[in-house]
N, C-alpha and C positions, 0 to 999 in steps of 0.2 A: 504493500500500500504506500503511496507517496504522499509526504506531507505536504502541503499546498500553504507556502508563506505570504500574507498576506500582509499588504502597507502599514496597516492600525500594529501590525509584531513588530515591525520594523521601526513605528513610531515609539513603542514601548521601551527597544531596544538604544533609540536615541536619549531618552529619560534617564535610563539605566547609563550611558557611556556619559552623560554629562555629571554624573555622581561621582566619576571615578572608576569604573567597574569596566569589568572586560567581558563584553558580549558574548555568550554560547549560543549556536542555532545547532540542533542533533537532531537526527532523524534513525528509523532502524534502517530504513533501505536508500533515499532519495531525498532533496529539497529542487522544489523547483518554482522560478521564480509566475506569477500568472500575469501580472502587469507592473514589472518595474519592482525595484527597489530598493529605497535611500540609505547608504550605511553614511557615518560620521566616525573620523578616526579621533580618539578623544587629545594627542598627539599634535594636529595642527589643525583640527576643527571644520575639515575641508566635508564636502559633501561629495559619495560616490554613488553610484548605480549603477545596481545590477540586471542586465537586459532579463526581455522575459524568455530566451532559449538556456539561463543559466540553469544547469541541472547539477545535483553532487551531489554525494551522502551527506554530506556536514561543512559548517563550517564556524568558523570563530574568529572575532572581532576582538583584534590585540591594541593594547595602546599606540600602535604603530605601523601595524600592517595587519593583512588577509588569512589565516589558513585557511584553504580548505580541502578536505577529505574526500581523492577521487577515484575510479575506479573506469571499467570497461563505460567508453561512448558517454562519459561524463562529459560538459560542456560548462566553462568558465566567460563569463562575457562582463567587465567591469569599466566602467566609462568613469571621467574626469571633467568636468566644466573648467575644473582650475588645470587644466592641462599639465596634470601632474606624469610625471615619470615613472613610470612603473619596473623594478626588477625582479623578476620571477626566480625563486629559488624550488632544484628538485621537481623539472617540469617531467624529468623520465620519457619513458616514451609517446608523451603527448605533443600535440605541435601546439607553436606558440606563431602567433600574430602580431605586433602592435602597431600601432597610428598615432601620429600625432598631424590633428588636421589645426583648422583657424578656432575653431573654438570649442573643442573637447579631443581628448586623448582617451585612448582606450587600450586595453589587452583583452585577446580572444584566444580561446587556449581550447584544444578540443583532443579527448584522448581514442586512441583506437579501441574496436573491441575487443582487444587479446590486452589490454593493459591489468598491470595488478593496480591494487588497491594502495593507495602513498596519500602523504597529504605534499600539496604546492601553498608554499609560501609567498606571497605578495607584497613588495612591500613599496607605496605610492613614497616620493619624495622631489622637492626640487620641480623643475617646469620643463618638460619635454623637447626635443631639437625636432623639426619636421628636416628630412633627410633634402637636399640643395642636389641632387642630379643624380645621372644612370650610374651603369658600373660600369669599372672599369675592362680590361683586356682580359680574355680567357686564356687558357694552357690548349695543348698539344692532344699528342695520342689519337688512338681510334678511337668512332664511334659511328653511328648507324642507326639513323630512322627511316624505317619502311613506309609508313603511310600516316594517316589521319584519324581523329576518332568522332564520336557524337555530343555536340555541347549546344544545347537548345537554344535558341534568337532568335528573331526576324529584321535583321537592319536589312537595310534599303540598299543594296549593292549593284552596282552593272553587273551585266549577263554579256559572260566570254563564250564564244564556242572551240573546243581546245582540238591541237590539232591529234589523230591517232599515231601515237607511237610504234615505232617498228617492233618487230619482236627478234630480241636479244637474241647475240650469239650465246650459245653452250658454252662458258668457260670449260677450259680445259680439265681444271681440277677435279670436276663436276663426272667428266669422260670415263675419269680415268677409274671409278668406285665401281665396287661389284653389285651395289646396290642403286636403284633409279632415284636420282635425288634430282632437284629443279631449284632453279635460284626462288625464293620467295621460301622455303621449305623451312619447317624448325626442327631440329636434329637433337642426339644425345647418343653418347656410348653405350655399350649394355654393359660396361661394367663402372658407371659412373651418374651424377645426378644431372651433372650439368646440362643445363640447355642451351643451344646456340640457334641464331639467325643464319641460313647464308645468300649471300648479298651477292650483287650483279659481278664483282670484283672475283666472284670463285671462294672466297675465306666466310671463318664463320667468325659471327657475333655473338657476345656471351649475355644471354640474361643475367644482369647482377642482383635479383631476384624476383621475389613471385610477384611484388606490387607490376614492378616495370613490366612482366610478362603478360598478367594481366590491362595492363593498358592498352594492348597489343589483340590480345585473343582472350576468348570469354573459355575456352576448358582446353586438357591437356592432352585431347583426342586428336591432335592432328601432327603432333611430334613422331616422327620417323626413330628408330632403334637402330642405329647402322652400327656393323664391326668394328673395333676399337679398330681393328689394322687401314676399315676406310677411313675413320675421324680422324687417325693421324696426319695422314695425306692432306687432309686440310687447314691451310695455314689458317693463325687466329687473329682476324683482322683488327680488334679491339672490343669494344663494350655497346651493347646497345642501350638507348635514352628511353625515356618515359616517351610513348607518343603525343606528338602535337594535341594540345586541347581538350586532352586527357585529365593530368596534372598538374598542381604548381607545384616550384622548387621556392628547395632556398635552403644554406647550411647553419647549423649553428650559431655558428659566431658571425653572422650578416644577416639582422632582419629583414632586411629586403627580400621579397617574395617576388620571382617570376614565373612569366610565361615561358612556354616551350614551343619553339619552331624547328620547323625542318634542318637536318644536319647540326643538331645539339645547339644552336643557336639559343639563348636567354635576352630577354628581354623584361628591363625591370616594370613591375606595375605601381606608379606610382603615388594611388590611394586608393585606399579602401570602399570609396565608390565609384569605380571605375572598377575595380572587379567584380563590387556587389550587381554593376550593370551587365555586367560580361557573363557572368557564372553563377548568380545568385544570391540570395539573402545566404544561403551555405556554402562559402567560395570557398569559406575559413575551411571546412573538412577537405577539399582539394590538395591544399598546401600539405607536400611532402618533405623532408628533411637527406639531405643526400649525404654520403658518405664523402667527410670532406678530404677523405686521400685519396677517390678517386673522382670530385670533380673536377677540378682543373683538366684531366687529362679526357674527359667527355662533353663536356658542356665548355661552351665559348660566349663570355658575356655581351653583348651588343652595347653600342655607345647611344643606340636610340629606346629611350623608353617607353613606356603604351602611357602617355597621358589624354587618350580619349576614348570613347567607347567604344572602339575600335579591333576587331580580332585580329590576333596574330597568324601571319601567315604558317598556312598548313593547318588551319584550326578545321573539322568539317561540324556546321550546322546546323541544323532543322529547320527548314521555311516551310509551315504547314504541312502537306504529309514529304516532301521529298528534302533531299539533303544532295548538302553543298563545299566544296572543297573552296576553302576560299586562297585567292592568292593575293602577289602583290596589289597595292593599290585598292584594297578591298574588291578585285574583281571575283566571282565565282564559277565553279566548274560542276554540274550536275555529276552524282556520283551515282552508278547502279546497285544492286543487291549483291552482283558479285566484290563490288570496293569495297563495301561497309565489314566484309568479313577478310579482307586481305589484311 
């Protein structure tokens, strides 16, 4: 059963933090917010709110900062009029957000559903820096995007008609296995877990895990089993990326959260409604955290950022029932039933 916090507890709770006292909110399972609600840190007197998708087991109101108590698909959402600063302690495997716009600052914190149960520390201070531009230069290495995925909108875009591509020579590499492999195919050893892409180049690409495969293909029915002695033969071209339109990125130690384009390209998004416009009121569960030893060498940052509503190129879709590949200059490419599943 969830407890349903209600404005008039939150008023009570304010009575209670101006005594001196340190707010408790506990529940057995859940708190979740229904319309808003006002915390005051007793600390420096500031007013915060918590949106109404905030959900947690628990939390507590310290003379100075946030805990609260979260678990699998819990959701933190705490906004600032005084555009306070926020530093999140022990966020674990949950992603973190923040913003700092013209007139309130906020942190969105959303955990997956394999998360354990931890408390995050919050602790508001100080008056927020809104970030001054894109990023800078990416790194090296391989890497490999195949196609496009499904991200719902209807902007207004010219209509391309694109021209038919040739079909591909056979790399060689491809020739020379005892089993029938095709570029586009996703492969693995039989005595190994690994999964690879392989690309028009003849080499294969390595899932660096199941999210990013998933971005790719919806099950693991169409992965080929070849002989360790064919996979050998095949050189390893690098890493494959999350697909275009699929995911956001972004590491650790750089809040900045991007988009994903074609051939690992990032591109920063540079507020929180501008995504909200792009991806939805849940852009925030989007945002993925990448592995920061091996981004540089997959992803390459762009020096232009998305500051309009605007999709990034390679993003595909939805205009009423059909779907759309968009490219440069927001022009679009109608996609069949056979794209949507390459």
């Amino acid at each position: 059963m969830k407890k349903i916090v209600s404005k008039s507890l939150f008023f009570a709770l304010f009575f209670g933090l101006m005594l001196g006292l340190a707010g408790v909110i506990r529940a057995a399972n859940d708190i979740t917010t229904t319309s808003g609600a006002s915390l005051v840190l007793p600390s420096d007197s500031s007013s915060y709110t918590l949106s109404t998708d905030t959900t947690v087991q628990s939390f507590t109101v310290n003379n100075s900062s946030f805990d609260f108590v979260v678990e699998a698909s819990s959701i933190i959402n705490i906004s600032s009029a005084d555009l306070k600063d926020f530093s999140v302690s022990n966020s674990g495997q949950c992603n973190t957000t923040q913003t700092c716009g013209s007139s309130v600052s906020s942190v969105y914190i959303n955990c997956p559903s394999n998360s354990a149960q931890h408390t995050i520390t919050i602790t508001p201070s100080g008056t927020c820096s809104a970030p001054s531009g894109g990023g800078g230069g990416g790194g090296g290495g391989g890497y490999v995007t195949p196609a496009t995925p499904a991200v719902p909108a209807t902007p207004a875009v010219p209509t391309v008609t694109p021209a038919v591509p040739a079909t591909p020579a056979i790399p060689a590499s491809l020739s020379a296995l005892s089993v029938a492999v095709s570029v586009g195919d996703v492969v693995k050893g039989s005595l190994t877990k690994d999964v690879f892409y392989i690309a028009t180049d003849g080499k294969r690409y390595t899932f660096p895990n199941q999210d990013v495969y998933f971005s790719w293909h919806k099950d693991w029915t169409i992965v080929k089993t070849l002989p360790d002695a064919d996979l050998a033969l095949l050189a390893v071209g690098g890493t494959v990326t999350y697909r275009p339109g699929t995911q956001l990125v972004k590491i650790q130690t750089d809040p900045k959260v991007y988009a994903v384009e074609a051939g690992g390209i990032l591109r920063w998004i540079e507020t929180a409604n501008i995504a909200k416009a792009l991806w939805g009121n849940d852009w925030g569960k989007r945002v993925r955290d990448v592995d920061p030893a091996i981004f540089p060498y997959i992803y390459k940052i762009s020096s232009s950022s998305i500051n309009t509503a605007a999709y990034p190129v390679g993003s595909l879709v939805k205009m009423g029932s059909d779907y759309y590949l968009i490219g440069s200059g927001m022009t679009k490419q109608k996609v069949t039933a056979p794209g949507l599943e390459a």
